[in-house]
N, CA, C and O atoms as CSV, one atom per row, in Angstrom:
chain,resi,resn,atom,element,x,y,z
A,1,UNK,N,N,0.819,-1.182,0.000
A,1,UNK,CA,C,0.000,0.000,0.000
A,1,UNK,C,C,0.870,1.254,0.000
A,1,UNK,O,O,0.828,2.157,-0.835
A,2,UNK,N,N,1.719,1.162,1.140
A,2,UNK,CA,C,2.767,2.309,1.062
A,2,UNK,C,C,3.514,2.522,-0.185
A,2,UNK,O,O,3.655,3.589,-0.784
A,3,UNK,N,N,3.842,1.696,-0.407
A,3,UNK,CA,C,4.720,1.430,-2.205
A,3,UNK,C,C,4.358,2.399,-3.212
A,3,UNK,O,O,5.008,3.297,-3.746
A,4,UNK,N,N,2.833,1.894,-3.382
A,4,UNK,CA,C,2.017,2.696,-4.191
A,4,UNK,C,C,1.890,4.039,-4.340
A,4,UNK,O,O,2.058,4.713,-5.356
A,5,UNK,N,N,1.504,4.453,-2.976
A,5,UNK,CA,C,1.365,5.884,-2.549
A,5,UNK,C,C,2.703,6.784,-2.666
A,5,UNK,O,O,2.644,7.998,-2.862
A,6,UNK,N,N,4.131,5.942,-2.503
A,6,UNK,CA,C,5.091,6.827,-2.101
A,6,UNK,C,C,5.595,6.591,-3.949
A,6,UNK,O,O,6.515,7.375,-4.181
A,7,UNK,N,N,5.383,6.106,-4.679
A,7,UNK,CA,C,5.416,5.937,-5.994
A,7,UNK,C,C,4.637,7.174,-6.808
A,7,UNK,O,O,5.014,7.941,-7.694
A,8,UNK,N,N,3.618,7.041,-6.229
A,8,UNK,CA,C,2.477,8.158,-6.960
A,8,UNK,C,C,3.104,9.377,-6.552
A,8,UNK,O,O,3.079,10.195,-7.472
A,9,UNK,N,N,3.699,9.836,-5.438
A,9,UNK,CA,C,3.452,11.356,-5.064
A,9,UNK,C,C,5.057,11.572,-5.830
A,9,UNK,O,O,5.302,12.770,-5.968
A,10,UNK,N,N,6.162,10.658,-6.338
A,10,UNK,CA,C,7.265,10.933,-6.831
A,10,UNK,C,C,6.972,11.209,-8.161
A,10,UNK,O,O,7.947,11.289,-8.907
A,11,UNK,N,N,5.499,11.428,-8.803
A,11,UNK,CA,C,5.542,10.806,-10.199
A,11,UNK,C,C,5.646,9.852,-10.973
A,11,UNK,O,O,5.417,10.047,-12.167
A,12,UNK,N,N,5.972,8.726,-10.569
A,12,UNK,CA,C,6.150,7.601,-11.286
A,12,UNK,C,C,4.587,6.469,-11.467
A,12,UNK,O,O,3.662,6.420,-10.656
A,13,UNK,N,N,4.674,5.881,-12.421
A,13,UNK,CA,C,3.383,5.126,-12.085
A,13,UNK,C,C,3.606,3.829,-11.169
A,13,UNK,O,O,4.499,2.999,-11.341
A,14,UNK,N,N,2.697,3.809,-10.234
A,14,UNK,CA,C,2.779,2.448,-9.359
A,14,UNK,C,C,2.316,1.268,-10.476
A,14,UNK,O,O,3.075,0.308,-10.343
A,15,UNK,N,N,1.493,1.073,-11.345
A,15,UNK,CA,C,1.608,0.023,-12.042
A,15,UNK,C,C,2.414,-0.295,-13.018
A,15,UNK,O,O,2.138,-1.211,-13.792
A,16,UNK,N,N,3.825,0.618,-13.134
A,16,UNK,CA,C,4.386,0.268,-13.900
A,16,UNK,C,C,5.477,-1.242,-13.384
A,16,UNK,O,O,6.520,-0.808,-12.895
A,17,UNK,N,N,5.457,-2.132,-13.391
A,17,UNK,CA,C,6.256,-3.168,-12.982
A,17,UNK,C,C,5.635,-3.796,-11.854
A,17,UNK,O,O,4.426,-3.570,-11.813
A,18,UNK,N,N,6.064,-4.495,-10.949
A,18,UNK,CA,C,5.250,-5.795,-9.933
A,18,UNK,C,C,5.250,-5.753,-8.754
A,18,UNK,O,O,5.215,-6.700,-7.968
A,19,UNK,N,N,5.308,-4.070,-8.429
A,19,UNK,CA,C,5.031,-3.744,-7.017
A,19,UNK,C,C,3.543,-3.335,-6.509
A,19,UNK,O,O,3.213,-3.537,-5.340
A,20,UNK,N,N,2.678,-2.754,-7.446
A,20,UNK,CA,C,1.373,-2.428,-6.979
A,20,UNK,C,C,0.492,-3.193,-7.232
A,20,UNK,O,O,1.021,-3.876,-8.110
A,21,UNK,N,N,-0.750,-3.681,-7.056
A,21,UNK,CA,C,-1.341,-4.149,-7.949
A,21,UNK,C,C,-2.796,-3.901,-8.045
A,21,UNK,O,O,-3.681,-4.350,-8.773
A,22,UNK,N,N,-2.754,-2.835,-6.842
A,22,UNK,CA,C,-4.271,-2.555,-6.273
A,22,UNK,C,C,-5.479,-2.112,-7.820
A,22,UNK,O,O,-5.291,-2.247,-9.029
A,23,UNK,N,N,-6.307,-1.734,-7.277
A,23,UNK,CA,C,-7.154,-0.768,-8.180
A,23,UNK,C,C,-7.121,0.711,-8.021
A,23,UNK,O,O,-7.003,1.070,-6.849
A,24,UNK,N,N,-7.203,1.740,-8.988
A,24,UNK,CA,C,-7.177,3.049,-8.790
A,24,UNK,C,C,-7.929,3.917,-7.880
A,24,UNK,O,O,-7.808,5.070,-7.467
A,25,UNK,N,N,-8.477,3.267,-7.769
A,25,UNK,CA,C,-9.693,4.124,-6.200
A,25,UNK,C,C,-9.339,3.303,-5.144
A,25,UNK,O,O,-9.830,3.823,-4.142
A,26,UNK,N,N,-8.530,1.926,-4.731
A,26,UNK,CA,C,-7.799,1.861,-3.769
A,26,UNK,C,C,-6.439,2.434,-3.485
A,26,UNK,O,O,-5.995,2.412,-2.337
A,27,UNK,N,N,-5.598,3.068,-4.727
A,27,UNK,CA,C,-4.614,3.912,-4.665
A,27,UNK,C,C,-5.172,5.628,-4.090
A,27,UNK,O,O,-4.328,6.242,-3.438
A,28,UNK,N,N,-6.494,6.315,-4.330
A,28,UNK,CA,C,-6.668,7.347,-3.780
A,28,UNK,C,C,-7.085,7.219,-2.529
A,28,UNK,O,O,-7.126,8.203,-1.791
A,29,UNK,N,N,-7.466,5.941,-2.097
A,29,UNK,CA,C,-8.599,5.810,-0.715
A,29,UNK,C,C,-6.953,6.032,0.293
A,29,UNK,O,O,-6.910,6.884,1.180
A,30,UNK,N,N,-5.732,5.144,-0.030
A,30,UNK,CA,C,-4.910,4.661,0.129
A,30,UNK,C,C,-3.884,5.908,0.621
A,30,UNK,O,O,-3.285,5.914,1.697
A,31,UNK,N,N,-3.826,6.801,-0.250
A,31,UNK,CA,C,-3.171,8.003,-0.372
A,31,UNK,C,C,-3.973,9.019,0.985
A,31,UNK,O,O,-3.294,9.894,1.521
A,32,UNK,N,N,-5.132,8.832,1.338
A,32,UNK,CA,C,-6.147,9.672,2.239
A,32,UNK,C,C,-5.556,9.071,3.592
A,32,UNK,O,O,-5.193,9.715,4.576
A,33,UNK,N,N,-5.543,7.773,3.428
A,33,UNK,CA,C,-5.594,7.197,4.936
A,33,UNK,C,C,-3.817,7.353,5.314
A,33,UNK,O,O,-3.592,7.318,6.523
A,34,UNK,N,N,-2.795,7.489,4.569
A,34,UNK,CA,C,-1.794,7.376,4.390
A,34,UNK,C,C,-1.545,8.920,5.640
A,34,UNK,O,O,-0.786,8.923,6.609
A,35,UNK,N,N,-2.111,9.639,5.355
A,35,UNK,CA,C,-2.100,10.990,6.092
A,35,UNK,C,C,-2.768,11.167,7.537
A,35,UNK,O,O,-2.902,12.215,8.169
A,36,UNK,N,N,-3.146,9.883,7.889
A,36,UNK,CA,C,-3.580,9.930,9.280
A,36,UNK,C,C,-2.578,9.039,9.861
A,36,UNK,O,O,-1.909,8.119,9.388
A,37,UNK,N,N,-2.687,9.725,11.359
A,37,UNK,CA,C,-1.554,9.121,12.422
A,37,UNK,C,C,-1.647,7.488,12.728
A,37,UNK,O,O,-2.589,6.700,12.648
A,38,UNK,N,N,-0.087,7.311,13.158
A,38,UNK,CA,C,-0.002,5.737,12.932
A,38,UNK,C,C,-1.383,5.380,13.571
A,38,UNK,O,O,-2.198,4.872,12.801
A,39,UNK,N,N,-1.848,5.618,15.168
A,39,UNK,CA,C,-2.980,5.078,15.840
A,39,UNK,C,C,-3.981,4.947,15.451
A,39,UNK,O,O,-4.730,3.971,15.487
A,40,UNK,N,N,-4.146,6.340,14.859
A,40,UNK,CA,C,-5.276,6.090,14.021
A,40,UNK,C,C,-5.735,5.067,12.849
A,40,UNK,O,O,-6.605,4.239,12.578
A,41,UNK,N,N,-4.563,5.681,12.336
A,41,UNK,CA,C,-4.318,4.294,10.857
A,41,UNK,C,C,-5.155,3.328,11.260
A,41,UNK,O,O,-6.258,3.116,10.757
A,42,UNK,N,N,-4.418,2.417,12.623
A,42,UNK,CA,C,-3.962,1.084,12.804
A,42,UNK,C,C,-6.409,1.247,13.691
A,42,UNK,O,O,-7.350,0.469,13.540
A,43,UNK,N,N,-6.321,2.458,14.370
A,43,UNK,CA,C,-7.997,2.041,14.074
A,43,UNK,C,C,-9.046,1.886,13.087
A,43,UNK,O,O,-10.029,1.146,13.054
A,44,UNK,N,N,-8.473,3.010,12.067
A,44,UNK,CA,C,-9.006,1.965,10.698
A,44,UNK,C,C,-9.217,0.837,10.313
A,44,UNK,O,O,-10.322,0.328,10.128
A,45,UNK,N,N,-7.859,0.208,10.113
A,45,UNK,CA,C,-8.076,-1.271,9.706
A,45,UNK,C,C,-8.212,-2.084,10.699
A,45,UNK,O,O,-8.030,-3.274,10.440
A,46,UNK,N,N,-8.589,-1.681,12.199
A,46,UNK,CA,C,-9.398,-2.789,12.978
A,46,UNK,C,C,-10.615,-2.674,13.032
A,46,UNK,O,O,-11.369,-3.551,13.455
A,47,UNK,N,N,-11.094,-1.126,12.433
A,47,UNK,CA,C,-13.012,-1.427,12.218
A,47,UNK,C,C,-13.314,-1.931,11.119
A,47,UNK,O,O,-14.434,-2.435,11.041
A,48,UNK,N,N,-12.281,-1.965,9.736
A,48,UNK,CA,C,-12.635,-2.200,8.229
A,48,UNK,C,C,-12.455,-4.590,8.491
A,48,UNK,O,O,-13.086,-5.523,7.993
A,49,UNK,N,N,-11.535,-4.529,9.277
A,49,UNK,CA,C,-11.815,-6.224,9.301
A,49,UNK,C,C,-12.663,-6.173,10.296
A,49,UNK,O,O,-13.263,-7.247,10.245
A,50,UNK,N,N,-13.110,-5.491,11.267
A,50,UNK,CA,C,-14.378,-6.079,12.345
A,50,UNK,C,C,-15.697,-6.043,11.379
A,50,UNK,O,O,-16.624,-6.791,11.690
A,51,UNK,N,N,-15.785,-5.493,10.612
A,51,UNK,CA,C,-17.226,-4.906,9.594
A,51,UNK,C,C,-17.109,-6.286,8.296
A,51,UNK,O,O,-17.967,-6.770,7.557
A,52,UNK,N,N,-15.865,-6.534,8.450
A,52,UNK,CA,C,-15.965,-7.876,7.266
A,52,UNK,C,C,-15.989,-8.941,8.164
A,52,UNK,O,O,-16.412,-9.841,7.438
A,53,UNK,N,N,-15.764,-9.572,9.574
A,53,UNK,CA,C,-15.986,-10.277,10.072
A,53,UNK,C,C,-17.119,-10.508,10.577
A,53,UNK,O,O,-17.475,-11.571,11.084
A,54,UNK,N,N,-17.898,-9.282,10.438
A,54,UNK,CA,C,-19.410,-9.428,10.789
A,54,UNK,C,C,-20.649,-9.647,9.616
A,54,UNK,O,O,-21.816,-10.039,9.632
A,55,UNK,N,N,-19.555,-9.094,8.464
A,55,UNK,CA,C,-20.509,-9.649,7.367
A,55,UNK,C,C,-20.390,-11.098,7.512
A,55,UNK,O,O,-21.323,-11.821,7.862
A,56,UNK,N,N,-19.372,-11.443,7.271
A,56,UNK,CA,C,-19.057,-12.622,6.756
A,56,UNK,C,C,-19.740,-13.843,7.579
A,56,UNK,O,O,-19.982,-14.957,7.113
A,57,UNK,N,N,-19.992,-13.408,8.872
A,57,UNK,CA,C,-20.083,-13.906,9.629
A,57,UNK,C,C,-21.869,-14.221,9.436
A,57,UNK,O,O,-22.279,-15.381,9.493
A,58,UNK,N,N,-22.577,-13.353,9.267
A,58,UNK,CA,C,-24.205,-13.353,9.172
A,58,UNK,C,C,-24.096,-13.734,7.582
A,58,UNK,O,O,-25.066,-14.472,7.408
A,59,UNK,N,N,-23.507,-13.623,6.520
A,59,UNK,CA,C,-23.438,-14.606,5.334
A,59,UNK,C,C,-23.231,-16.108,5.821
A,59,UNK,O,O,-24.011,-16.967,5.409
A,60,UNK,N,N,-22.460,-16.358,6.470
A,60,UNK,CA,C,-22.423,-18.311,6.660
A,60,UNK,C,C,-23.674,-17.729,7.942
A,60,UNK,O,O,-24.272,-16.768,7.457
A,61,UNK,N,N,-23.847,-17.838,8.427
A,61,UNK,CA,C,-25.175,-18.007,9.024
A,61,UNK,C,C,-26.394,-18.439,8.495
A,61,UNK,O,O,-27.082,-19.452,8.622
A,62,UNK,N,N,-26.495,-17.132,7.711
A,62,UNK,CA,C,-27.661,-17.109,6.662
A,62,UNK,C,C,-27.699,-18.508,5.974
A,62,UNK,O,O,-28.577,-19.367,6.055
A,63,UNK,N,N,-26.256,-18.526,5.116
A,63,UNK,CA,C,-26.447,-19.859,4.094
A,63,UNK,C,C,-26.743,-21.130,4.787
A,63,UNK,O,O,-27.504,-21.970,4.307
A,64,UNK,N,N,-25.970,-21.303,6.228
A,64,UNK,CA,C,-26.026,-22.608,6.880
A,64,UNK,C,C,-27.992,-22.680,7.289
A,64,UNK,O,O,-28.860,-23.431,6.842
A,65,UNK,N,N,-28.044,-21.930,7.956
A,65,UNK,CA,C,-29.401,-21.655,8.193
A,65,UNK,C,C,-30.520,-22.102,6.933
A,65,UNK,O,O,-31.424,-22.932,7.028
A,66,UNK,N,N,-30.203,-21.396,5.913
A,66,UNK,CA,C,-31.239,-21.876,4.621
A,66,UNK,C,C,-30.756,-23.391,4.204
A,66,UNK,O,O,-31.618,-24.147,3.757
A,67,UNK,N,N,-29.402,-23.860,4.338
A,67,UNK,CA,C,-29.225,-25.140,3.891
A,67,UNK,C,C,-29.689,-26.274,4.487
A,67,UNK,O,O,-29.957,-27.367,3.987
A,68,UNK,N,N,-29.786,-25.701,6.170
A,68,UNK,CA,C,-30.515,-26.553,6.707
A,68,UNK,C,C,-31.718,-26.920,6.183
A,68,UNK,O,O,-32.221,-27.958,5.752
A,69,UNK,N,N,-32.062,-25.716,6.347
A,69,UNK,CA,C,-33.774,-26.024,6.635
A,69,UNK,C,C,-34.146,-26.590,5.044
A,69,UNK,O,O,-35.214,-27.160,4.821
A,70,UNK,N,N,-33.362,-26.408,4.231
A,70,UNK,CA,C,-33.429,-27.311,2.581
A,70,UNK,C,C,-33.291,-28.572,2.682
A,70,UNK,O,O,-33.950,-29.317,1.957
A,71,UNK,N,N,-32.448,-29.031,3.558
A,71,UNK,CA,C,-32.450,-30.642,3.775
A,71,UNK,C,C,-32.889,-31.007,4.708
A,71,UNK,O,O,-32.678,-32.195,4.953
A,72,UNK,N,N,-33.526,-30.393,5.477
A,72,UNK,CA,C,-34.297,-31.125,6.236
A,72,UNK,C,C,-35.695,-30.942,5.826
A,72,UNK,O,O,-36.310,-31.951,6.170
A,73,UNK,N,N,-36.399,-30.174,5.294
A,73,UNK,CA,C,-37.560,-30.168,4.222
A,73,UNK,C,C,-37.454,-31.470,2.955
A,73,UNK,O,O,-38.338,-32.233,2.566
A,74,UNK,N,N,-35.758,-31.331,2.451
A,74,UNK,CA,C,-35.741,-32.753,1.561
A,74,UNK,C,C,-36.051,-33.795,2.554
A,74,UNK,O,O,-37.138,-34.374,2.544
A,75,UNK,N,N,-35.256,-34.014,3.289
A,75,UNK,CA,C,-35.499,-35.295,3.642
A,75,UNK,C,C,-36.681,-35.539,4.236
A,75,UNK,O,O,-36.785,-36.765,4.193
A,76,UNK,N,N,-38.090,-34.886,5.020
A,76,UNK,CA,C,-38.815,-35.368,5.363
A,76,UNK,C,C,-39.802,-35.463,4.687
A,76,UNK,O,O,-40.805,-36.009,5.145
A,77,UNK,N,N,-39.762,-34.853,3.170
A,77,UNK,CA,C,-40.793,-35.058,1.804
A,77,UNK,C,C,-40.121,-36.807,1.518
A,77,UNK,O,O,-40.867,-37.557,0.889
A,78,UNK,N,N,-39.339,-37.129,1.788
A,78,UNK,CA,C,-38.137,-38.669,1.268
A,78,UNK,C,C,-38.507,-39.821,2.287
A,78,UNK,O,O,-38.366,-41.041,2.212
A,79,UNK,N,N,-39.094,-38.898,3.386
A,79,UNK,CA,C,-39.476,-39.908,4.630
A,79,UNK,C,C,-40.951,-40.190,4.458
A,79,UNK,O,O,-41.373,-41.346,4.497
A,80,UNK,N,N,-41.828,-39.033,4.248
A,80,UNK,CA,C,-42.838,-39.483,3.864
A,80,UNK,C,C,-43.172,-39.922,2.528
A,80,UNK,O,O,-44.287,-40.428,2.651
A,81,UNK,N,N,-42.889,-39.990,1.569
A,81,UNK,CA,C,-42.575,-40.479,0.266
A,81,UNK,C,C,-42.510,-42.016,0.544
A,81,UNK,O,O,-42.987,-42.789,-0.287
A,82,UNK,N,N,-41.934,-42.479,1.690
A,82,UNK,CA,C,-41.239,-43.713,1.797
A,82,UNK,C,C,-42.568,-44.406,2.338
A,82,UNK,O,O,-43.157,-45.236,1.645
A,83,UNK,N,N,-43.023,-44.028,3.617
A,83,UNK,CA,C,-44.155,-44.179,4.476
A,83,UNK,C,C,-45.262,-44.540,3.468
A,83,UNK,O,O,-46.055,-45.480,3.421
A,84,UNK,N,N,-45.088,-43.683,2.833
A,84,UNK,CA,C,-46.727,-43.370,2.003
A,84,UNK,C,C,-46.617,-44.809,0.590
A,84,UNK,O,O,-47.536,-44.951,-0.217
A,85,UNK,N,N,-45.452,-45.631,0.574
A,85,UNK,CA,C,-45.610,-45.795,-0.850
A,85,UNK,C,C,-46.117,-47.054,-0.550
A,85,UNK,O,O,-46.211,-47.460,-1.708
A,86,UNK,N,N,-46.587,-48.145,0.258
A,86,UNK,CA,C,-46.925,-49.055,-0.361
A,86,UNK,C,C,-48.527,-48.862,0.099
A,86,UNK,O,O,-49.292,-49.817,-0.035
A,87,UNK,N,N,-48.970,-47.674,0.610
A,87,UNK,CA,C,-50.350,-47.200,1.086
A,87,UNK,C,C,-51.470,-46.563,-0.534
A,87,UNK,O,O,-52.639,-46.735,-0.877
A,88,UNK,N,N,-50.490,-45.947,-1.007
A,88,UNK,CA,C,-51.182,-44.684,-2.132
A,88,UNK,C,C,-50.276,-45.448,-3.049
A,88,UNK,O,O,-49.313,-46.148,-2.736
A,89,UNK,N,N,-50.969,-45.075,-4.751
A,89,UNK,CA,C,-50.142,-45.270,-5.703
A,89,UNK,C,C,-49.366,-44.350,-6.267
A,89,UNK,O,O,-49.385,-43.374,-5.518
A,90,UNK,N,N,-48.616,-44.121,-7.298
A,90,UNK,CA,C,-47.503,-43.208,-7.359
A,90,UNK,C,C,-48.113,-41.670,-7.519
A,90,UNK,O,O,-47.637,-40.758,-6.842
A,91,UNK,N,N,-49.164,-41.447,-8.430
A,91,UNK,CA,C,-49.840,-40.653,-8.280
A,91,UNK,C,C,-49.987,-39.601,-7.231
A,91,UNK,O,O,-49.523,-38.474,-7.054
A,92,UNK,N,N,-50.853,-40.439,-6.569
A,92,UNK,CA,C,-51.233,-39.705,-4.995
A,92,UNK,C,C,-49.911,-39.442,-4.068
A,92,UNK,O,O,-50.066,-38.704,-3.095
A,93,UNK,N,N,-48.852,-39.903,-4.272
A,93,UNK,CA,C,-47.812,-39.833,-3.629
A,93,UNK,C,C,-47.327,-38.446,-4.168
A,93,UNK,O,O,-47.263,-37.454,-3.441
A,94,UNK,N,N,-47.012,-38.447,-5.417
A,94,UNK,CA,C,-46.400,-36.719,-5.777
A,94,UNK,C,C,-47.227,-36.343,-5.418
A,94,UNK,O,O,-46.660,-35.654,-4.570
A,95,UNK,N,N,-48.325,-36.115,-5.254
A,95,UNK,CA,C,-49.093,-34.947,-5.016
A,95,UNK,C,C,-49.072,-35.066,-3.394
A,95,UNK,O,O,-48.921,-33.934,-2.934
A,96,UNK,N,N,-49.155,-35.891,-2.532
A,96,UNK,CA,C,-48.541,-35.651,-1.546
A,96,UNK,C,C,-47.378,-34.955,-1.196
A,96,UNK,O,O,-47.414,-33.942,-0.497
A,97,UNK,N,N,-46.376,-35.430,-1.629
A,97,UNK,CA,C,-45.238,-34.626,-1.511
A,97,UNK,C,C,-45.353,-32.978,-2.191
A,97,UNK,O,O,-44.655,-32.008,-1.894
A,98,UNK,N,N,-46.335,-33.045,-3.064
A,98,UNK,CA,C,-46.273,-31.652,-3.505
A,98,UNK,C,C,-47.089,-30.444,-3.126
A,98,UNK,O,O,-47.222,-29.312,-3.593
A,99,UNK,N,N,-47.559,-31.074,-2.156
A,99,UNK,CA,C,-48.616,-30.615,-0.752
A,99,UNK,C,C,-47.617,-30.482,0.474
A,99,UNK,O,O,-47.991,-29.720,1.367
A,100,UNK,N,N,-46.996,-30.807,0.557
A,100,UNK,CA,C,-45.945,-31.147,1.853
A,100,UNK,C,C,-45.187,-29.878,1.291
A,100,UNK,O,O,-45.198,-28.808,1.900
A,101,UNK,N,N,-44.570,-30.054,0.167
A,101,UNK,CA,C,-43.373,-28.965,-0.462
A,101,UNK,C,C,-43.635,-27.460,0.056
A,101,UNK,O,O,-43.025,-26.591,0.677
A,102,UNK,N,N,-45.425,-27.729,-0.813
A,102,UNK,CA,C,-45.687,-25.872,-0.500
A,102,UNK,C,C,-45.870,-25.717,0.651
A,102,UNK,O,O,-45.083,-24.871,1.077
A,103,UNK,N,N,-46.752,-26.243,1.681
A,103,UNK,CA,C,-46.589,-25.817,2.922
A,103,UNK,C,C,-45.485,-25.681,3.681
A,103,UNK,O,O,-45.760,-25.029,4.688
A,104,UNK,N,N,-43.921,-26.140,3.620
A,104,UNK,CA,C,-43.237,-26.145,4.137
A,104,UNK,C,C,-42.694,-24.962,3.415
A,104,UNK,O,O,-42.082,-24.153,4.112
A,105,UNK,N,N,-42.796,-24.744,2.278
A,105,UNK,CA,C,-41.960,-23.623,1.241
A,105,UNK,C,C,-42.420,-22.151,2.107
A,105,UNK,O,O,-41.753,-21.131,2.276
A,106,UNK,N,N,-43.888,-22.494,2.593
A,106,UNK,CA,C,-45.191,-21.047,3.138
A,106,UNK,C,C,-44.132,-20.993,4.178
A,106,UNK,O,O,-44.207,-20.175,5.094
């Protein structure tokens, strides 16, 4: 990051050769924060990873949460599917299960 910044303000381009590799609006964001005190700095980038650890964190939530409840909706349309088959003929069985689906989908 420093590389970049102390590249840019000499004139030279930071992407010229295999020291930078950022994007151009992370070279100006880069250049801003560059001008605040070390402490500060260093509180920056402990709220910018606490704010991605909290995304990230309610993203696997979320997904584990919906994956559950996807297989466990599969499997108990698979359980009753099973129950039901030598009772009903195949017929009445999808449509069982496809009665089961939407209410569980509601």
């Amino acid at each position: 990051m420093t590389e970049g910044v102390h590249l840019l303000k000499n004139g030279i381009s930071p992407y010229e050769g295999d020291l930078f590799h950022e994007t151009p609006l992370h070279l100006l964001v880069y250049s801003w924060l560059v001008l605040l005190k070390q402490p500060l700095l260093d509180l920056v980038f402990i709220l910018v990873d606490a704010c991605t650890c909290l995304f990230l964190q309610t993203l696997a939530a979320n997904y584990t949460n919906q994956a559950v409840i996807f297989c466990f909706r599969s499997y108990f349309i698979l359980l009753v599917n099973f129950f039901h088959s030598g009772v009903k003929g195949e017929t009445e069985q999808k449509e069982v299960c496809r009665r089961l689906a939407r209410n569980n989908a509601d």
